[in-house]
N, C-alpha and C positions, 0 to 999 in steps of 0.2 A: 450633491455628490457627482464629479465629475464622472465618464464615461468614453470611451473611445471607440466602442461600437453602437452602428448603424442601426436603427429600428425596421425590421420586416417590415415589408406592406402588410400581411396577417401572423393568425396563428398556422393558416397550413403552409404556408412558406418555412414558417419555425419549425415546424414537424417534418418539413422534408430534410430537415440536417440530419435525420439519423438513416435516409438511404443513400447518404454519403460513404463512398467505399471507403473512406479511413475510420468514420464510428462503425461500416459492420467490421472492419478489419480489426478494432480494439476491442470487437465482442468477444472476439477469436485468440484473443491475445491474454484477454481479461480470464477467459475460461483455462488459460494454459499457466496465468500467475498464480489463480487461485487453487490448482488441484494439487500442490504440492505438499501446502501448508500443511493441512493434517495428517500426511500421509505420514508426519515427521513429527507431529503431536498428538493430537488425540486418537485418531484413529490405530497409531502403532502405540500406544499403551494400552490398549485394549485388548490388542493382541500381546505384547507381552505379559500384562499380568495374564491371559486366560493361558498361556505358555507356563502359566507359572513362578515365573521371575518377581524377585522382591520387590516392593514400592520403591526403596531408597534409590535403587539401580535404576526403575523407570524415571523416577525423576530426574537423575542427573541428565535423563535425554532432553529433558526441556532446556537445558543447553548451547545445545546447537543452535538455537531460537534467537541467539546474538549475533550470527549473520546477519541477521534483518538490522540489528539495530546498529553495525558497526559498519553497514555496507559503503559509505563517501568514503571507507579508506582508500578503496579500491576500484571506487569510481575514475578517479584520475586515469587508472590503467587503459579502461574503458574508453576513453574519449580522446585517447592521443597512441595506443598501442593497435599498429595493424595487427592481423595476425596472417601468419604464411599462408599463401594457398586460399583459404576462404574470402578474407579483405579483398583479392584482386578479382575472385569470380563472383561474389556476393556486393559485397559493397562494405562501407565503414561501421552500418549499425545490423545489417541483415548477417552479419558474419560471426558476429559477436552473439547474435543469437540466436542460431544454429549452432554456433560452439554449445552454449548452453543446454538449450535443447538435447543434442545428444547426451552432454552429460546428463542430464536428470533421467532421459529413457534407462540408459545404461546404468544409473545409481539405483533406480526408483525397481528395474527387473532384478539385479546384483541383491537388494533387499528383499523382495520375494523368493528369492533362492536361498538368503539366510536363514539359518534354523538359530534363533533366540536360547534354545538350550547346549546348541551346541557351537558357540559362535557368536555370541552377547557383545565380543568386542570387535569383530567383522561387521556386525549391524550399526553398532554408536559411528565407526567407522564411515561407515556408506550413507547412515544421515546427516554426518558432517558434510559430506558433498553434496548431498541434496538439496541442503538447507545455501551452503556457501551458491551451488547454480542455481538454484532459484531466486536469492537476492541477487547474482549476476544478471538473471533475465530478468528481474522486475526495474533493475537501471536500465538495461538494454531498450525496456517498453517504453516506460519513461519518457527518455531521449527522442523515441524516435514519433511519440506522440508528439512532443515538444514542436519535432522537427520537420513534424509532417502538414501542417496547417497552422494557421494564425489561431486570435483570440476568440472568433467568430463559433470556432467548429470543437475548440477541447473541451468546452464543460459539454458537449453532446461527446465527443470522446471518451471521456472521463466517467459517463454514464450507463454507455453500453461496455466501457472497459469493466464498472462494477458489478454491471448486471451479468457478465462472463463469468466473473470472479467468484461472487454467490454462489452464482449457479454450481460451480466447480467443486465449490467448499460443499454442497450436500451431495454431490458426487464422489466426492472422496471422505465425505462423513457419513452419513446414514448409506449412499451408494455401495462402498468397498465393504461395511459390515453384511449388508444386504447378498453380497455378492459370496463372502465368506460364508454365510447361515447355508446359503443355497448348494454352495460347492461342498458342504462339509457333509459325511454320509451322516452321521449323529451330530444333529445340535447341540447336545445336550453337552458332547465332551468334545475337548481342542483338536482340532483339526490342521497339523501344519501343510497338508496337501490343500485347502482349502484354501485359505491364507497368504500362500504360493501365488494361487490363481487369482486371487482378487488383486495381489499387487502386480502382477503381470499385467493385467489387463488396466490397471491405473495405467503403468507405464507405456501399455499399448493408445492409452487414450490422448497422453502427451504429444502421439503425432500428432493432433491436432493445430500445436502450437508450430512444430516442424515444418508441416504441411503449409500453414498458411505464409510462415517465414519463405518457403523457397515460391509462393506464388505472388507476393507483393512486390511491389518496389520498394527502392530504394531511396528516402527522404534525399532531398538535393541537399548536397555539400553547403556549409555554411560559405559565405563570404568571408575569405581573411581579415580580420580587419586589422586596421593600417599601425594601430597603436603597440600590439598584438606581435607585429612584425618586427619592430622596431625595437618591443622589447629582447624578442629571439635575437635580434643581429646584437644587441648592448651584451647579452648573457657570453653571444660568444667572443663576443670582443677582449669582456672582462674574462675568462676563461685561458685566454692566453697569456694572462700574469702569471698563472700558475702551470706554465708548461712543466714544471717539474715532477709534476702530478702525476702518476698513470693516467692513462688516453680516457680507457673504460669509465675510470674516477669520475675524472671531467667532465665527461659526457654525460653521465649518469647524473652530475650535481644540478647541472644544465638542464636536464630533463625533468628532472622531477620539480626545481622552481618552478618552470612551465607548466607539469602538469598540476603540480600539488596546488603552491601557491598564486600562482595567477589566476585561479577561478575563484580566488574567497578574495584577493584583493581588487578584481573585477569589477565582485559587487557593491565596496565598501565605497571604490572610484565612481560608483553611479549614481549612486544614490547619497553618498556626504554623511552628515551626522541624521540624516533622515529614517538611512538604515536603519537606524535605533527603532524608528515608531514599526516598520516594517518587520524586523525582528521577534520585538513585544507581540507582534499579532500575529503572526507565524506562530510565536510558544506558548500562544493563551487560546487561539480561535478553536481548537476542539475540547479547552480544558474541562466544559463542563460535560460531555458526552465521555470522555476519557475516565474522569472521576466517580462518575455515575455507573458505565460501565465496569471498575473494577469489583463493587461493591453488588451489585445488580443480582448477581445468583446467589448471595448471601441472602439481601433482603426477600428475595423470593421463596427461599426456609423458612424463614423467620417467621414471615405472613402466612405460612402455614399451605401454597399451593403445591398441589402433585406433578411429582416426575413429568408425567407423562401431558399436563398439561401447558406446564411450562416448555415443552420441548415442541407439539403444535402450535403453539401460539407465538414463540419466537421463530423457531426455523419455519413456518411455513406465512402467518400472517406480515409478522414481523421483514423478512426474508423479501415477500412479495412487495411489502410496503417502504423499502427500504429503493426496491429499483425502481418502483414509480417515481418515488420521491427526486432519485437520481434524474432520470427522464423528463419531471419537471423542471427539474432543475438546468437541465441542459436546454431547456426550452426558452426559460425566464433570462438565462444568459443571453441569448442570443435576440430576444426578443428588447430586453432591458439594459444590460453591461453587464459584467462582471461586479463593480463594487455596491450598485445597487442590489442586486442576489445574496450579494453576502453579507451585507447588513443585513438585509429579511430572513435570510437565515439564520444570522447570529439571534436577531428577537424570536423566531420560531423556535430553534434550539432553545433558547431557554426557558421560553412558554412551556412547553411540553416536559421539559425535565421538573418544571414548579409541578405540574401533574400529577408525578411519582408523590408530591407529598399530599394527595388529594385520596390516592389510592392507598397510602399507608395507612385513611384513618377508615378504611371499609374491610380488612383483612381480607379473608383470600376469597374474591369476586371474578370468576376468572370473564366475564363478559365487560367488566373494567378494567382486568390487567390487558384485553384482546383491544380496547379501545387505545389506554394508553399507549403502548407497543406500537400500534398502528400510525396514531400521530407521533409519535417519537421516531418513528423510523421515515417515515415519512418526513418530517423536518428535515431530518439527518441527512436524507440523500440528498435534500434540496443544498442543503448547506454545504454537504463534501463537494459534489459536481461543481459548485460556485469557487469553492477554495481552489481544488485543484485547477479549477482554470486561472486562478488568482498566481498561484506558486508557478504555474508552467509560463505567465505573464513575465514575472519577475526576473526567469532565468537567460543568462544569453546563449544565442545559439551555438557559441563557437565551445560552449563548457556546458552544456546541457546534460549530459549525466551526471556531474561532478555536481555544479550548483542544485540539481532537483535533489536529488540524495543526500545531501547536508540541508534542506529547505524541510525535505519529509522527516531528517533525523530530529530535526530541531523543535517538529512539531510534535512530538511525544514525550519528551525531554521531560520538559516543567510538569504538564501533566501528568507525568506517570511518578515524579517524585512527591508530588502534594498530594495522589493519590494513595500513595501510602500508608496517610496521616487520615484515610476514612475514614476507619474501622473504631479508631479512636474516637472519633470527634462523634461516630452515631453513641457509643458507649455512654461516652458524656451528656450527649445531647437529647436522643432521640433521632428517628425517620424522619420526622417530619419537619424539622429544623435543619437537620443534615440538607433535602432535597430544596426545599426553600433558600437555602444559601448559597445550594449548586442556581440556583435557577439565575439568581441576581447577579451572578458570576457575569452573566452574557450584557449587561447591560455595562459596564466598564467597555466587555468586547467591541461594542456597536459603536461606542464614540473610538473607539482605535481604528474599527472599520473608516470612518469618518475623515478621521485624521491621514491614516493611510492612502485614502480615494484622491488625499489632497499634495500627496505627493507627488513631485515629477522626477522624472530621469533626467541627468546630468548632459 
């Protein structure tokens, strides 16, 4: 399997890519993507039902949660839209997320000032913005990861971008309840003064993502390229057929070819009919972690473990073995390529998902559910850090918001549709045939890996 990067002289050369100031600077960035998420799912249904509000109402909030999935609409805007004032004293990507930024401080405070019984549709309100700038800032991150280093240094990017992220997610998960329990004079009964303060101080913690935006730079400008040009001068050429058009029309039809469809036909021109193999493993490579995961807190009822161990043993073992994994994984990229990681990944990943059906036949052992867990996540990071250096490979610089965000849409897609069809198949089937058939899934993955390694760019 082919390769395009160099082999260190050791491993401590490999381990010096992560005091590279771009991997600490996606720790920082990592931590400012991941604290938003719950603040707009689990952690604000917690607080509304203890407000009192009926389940049916807290569910429609999980809603907003297709910002994530529909963000390439809006990517285009992102990668071809200055914006006044910020673009000219920030720069093309540092501007764009600082816009951001402010908005989630501003949305994220505006929601701890909301009162859920007096104001239920002020709150859905202010999480739709939440939810809308924080998939703006996670294109923004994206991009400028993309844009900030070669193939060499993103899977170590990719891994302390994770390991931010995490970190963030128990900071606005067990953190912000932590903070509410504290603030509230009685545990016992709901506290909207409390509640207040723990989201304030969420939104207070956001500076961090602000803060690091106004002390980095700014990724250098792509090169024009030539092809790129040539197509803008034909748009406006052909554009003057239609003088009869309003100006604004014109210009805007003009524009949006540009931004919309010249990054998806980009990558169609680079790659040929090869895309195809390229595609396939973009919407299969997480299928069986994806599948596993929806099913995952079901099977852990079922097996009969408790609350409170299931919740030690994924967010804290789980959690930690998930950013080593990552950290390996940025390590093996650098030390090995890119497409060899991600085969070892794709067979790790699915070694460790055959596991879960090793674990169904001992019920609830929680020193075997802490082992699996541990190798599962551990694969897991080794195999995400490898992809995402895989995907930010793929993309061209001059459409790098655009093409990552349609690469990351694409990769939940299939998966989260044949996940559906779990819950069925264990009915029919059993645990242990269910996770035995996720497992084998990855071995189809590994010859795409394969095939893909062996593709070239046009």
């Amino acid at each position: 399997m082919p390769t395009t990067t160099q082999t260190p002289e050791s491993w401590i050369d490999a381990l010096k890519v992560y005091l590279h100031p771009r991997a600490i600077t996606l720790l920082f960035f990592g931590f400012s993507s991941g604290l938003p998420l719950l603040l707009v799912f689990g952690t604000l249904s917690f607080w509304l039902r203890e407000a009192g509000v009926e389940r049916s109402l807290i569910t429609y909030f999980s809603w907003v949660g297709l910002a994530y999935g529909f963000k390439w609409i809006w990517a285009p805007l992102i990668d071809q839209l200055a914006l006044p004032i910020l673009t000219p004293l920030l720069g093309r990507r540092r501007s764009w997320l600082a816009f951001s930024q402010v908005a989630l401080i501003a949305s994220l405070a505006g929601l701890g000032m909301a009162d859920p019984n007096d104001g239920l549709q002020t709150m859905a309100l202010l999480a739709v913005i939440v939810a809308f700038s924080s998939a703006t800032q996670d294109i923004v991150i994206d991009a400028y990861r993309i844009e900030s280093s070669g193939e060499r240094l993103q899977a170590a990017m990719a891994a302390t971008y994770m390991a931010g992220y995490r970190l963030a997610m128990i900071v606005a998960g067990a953190g912000a309840l932590a903070l509410a329990a504290w603030f509230s004079v009685d545990s016992s009964s709901y506290d909207l003064t409390a509640w207040r303060y723990a989201y304030l101080a969420m939104a207070a913690l956001m500076s961090i993502g602000l803060i690091t935006t106004l002390i980095v730079a700014e990724p250098p400008a792509p090169t024009k390229d030539g092809s790129l040009e040539a197509q803008r001068q034909h748009i406006v050429a052909a554009s003057q057929q239609y003088a009869h058009l309003p100006v604004p029309i014109a210009r805007f039809v003009g524009w949006a070819y540009i931004a919309v469809i010249c990054p998806f036909a980009d990558f169609i021109k680079r790659y040929g009919k090869q895309a195809l193999i390229i595609l396939a493993l973009i919407g299969t490579y997480r299928i069986s972690d994806v599948i596993l995961g929806i099913i995952a807190n079901v099977f852990y009822v079922d097996m009969g473990f408790q609350k409170q161990d299931i919740a030690q043993i994924i967010k804290i073992y789980g959690v930690i073995m998930t950013i080593i994994g990552a950290a390996l994984g940025g390590v093996l990229v650098n030390r090995m390529g890119v497409i060899r990681v991600l085969f070892i990944g794709a067979l790790l990943v699915a070694a460790t998902n055959g596991l879960f059906a090793w674990l169904a036949s001992l019920g609830p052992d929680t020193r075997a559910l802490t082992l699996v867990i541990s190798l599962d996540n551990l694969a897991g990071g080794i195999a995400t850090a490898a992809f995402v250096a895989y995907l930010s490979s793929l993309t061209n610089i001059q459409y790098s918001a655009t093409q990552y965000a349609l690469f990351s849409s694409v990769m939940l897609l299939f998966p989260k549709f044949i996940g559906g069809f779990s819950g069925g198949f264990v009915d029919s089937f059993g645990y242990q045939p269910f996770f035995l058939g996720v497992a084998l899934l990855g071995l189809p993955i590994a010859i795409l890996v394969v095939l893909a390694g062996r593709v070239e760019q046009k």
